[in-house]
C-alpha positions as CSV (number, residue, x, y, z in Angstrom):
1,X,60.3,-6.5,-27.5
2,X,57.3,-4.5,-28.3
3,X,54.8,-7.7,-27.3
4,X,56.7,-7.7,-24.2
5,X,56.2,-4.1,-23.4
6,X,52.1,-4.4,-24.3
7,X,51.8,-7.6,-22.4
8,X,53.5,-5.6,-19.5
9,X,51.5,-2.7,-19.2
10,X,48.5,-4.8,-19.8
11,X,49.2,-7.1,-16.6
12,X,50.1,-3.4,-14.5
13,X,46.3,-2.7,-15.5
14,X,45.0,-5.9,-14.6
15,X,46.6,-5.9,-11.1
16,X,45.9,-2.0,-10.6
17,X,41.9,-2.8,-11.2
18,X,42.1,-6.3,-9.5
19,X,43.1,-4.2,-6.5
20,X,40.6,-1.5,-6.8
21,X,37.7,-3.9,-7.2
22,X,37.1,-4.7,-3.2
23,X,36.9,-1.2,-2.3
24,X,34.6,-0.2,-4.7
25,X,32.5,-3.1,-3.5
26,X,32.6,-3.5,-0.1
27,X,29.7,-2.5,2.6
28,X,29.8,1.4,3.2
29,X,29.9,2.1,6.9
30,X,27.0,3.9,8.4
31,X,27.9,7.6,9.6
32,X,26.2,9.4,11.8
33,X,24.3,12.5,10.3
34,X,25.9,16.0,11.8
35,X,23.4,17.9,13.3
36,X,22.9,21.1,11.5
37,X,24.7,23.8,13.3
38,X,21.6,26.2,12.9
39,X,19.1,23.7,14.8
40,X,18.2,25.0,18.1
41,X,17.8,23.3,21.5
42,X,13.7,23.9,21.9
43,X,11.9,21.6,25.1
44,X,8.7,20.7,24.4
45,X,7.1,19.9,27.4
46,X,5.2,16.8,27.6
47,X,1.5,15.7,28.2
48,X,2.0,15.0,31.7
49,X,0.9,16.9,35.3
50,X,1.9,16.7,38.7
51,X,-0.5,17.3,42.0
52,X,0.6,20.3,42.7
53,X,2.4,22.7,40.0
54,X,5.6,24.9,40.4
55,X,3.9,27.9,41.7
56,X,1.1,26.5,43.4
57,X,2.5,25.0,46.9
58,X,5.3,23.2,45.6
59,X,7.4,24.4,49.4
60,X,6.5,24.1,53.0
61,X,8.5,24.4,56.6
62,X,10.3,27.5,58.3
63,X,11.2,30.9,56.8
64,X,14.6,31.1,55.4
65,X,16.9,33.8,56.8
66,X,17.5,36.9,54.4
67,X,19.4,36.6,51.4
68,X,19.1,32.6,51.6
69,X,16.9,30.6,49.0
70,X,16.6,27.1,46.8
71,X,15.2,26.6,43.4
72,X,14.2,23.5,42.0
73,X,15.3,23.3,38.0
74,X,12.2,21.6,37.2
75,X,9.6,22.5,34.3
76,X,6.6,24.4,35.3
77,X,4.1,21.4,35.3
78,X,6.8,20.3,38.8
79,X,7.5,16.9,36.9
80,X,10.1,15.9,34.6
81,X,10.7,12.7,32.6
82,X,14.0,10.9,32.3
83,X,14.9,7.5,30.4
84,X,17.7,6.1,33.1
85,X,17.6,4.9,36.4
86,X,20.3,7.7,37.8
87,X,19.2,11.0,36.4
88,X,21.0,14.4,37.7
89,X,18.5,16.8,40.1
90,X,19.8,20.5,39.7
91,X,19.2,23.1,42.5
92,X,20.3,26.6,42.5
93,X,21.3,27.6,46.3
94,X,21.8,31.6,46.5
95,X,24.1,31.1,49.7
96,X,27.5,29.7,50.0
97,X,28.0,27.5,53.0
98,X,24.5,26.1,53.1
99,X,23.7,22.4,53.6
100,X,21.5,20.8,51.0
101,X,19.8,17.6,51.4
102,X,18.3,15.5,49.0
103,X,15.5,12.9,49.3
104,X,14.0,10.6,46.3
105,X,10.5,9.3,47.3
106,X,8.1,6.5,45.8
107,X,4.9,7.8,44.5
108,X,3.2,7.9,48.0
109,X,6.0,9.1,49.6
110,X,6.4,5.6,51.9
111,X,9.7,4.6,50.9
112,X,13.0,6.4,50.6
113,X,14.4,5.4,47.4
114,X,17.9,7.7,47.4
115,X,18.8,10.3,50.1
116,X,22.1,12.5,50.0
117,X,23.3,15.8,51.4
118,X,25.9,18.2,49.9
119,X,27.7,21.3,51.2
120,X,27.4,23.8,48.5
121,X,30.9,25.8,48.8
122,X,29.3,28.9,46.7
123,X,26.2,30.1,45.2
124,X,25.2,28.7,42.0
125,X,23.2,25.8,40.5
126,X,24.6,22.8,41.7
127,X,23.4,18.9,40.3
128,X,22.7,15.7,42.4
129,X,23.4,12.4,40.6
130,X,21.9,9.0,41.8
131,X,25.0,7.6,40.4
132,X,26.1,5.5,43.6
133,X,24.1,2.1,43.0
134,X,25.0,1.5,46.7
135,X,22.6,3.8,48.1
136,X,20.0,3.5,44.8
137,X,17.1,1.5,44.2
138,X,15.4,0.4,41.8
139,X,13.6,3.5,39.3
140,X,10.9,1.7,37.6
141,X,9.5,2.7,34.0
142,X,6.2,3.8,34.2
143,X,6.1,4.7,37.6
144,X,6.8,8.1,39.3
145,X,8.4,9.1,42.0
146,X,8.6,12.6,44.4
147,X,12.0,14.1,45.4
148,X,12.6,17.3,47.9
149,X,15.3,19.5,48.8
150,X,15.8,20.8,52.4
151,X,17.5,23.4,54.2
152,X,17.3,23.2,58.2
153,X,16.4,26.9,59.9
154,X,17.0,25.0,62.7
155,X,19.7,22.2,63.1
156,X,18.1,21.2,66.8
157,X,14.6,21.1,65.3
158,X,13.9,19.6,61.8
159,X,10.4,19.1,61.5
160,X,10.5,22.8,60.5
161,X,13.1,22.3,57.4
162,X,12.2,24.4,54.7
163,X,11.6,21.9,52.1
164,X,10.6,22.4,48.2
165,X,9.4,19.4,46.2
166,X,8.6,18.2,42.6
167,X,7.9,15.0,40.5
168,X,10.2,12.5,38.2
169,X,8.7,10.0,36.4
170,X,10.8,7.0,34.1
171,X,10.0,6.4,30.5
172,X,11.3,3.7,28.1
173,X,12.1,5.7,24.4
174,X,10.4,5.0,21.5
175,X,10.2,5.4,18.3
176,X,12.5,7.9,16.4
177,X,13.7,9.0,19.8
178,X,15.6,5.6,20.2
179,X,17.2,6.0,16.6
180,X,18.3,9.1,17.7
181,X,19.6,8.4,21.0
182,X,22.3,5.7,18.5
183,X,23.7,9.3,17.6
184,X,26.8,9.4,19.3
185,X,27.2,13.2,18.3
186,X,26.1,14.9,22.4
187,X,24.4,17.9,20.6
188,X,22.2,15.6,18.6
189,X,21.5,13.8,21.4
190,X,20.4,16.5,23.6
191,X,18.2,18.4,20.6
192,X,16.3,14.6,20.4
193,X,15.7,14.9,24.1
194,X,14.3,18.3,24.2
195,X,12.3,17.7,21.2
196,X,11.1,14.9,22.8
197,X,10.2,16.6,26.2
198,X,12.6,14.3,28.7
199,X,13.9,17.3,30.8
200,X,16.7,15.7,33.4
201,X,18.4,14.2,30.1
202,X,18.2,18.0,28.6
203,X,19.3,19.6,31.4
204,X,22.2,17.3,32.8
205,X,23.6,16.9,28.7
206,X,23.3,21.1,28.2
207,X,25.3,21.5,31.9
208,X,27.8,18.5,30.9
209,X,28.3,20.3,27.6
210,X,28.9,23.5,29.1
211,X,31.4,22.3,31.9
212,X,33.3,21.1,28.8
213,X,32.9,24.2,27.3
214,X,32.2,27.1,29.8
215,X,33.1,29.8,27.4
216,X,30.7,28.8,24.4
217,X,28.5,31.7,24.0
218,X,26.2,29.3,22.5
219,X,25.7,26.4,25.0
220,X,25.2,29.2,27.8
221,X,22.1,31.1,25.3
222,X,20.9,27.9,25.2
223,X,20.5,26.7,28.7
224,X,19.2,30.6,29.3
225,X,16.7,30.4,26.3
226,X,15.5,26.7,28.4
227,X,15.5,27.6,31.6
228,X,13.2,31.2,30.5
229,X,11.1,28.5,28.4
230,X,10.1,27.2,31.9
231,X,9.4,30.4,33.7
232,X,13.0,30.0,35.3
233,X,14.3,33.6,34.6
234,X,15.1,34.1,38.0
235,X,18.1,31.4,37.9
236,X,18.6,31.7,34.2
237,X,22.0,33.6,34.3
238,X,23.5,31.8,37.5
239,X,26.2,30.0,37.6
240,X,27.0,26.1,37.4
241,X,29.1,25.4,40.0
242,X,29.4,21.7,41.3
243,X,31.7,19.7,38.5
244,X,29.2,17.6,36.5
């Protein structure tokens, strides 16, 4: 009875390690590093100019009535980077009520690439997606391109539009930014493109994050802190208000 009872706890073992063997030696799944809650969102702008900077020229066309302006969200150099073929355009528009219209250019301004016009219920900052493939071309890599935003002064004359402009250019990622980019975590992802300089990614990921989250003290320091970064204190504190 007693060889019976050893042989039986001997098999138990057996079984109980046969079992635990496979775990202990099958492939660990990769996990995606958290990003470390202290790291900060902090745009580095890069090496790249436009023809005509922020300040210098960047509007032309009719004097808006009082009370009624547009501001580009672009960095100061008036060009931004973006890795897709549909990045977001954001616009603050201090009046409700105001038509906005929306132009992508080629380089030399001899072929309209995307056009769209939105009727901006109230004052804010509002974003302009070249999601609809129907009315997109092509965005090349390497290649830039010029976008405007109008308001008429005068619906019966609009050769007079008053009409601010800036610079895009596409980029393919490289390097450690592509490895990070396979970070499914959004806040990782959006501290790789800031680090890495592509603004319309930074931007449109902070103001998705934010619509998600509209009372995160955080996310809204942060897209003040990167909107201040680019001499954009004026718009800084202004509201999002077109869903994302």
């Amino acid at each position: 009875m007693k060889r019976f009872l050893n042989f039986t706890a001997l098999a138990i073992a057996v079984l109980a390690i046969a079992i635990t063997l496979p775990s202990l030696f099958s492939p660990m799944q990769a996990v995606p590093a958290p990003t470390p809650l202290g790291q900060n969102v902090n745009f580095t702008p890069p090496e790249v100019t436009a023809p005509e900077n922020r300040q210098g020229g960047a509007h032309r066309g009719c004097q808006l009535q009082d009370g009624l302006s547009i501001t580009p969200l672009i960095p100061e150099s008036n060009i931004g980077l973006t890795l897709t073929e549909s990045p977001t355009f954001f616009v603050y528009v201090s009046q409700p009520a105001a038509q906005v219209e929306f132009v992508l250019l080629n380089e030399d301004e001899s072929e309209v690439v995307y056009e769209s016009s939105l009727k901006v219920d109230k004052a804010g900052i509002v974003g302009v997606s070249l999601s609809d493939k129907g009315k997109t071309k092509n965005i090349e890599v390497g290649k830039r391109y010029v976008w405007s935003f109008a308001l008429a002064c005068d619906p019966q004359e609009r050769s007079g539009d008053y009409i601010i402009k800036g610079w895009m250019q596409r980029v393919e990622p490289q390097g450690t930014l592509k490895s990070a980019l396979a970070n499914p975590d959004p806040r990782a992802k959006l501290i790789a493109y800031a680090k890495n300089g592509i603004w319309y990614e930074t931007l449109a990921t902070l103001a998705q994050m934010r619509s998600v989250a509209p009372d995160d003290a955080r996310l809204k320091t942060e897209w003040t802190q990167l909107l201040k970064s680019q001499k954009l204190e004026a718009v800084a504190d202004k509201p999002l208000v077109q869903p994302l």
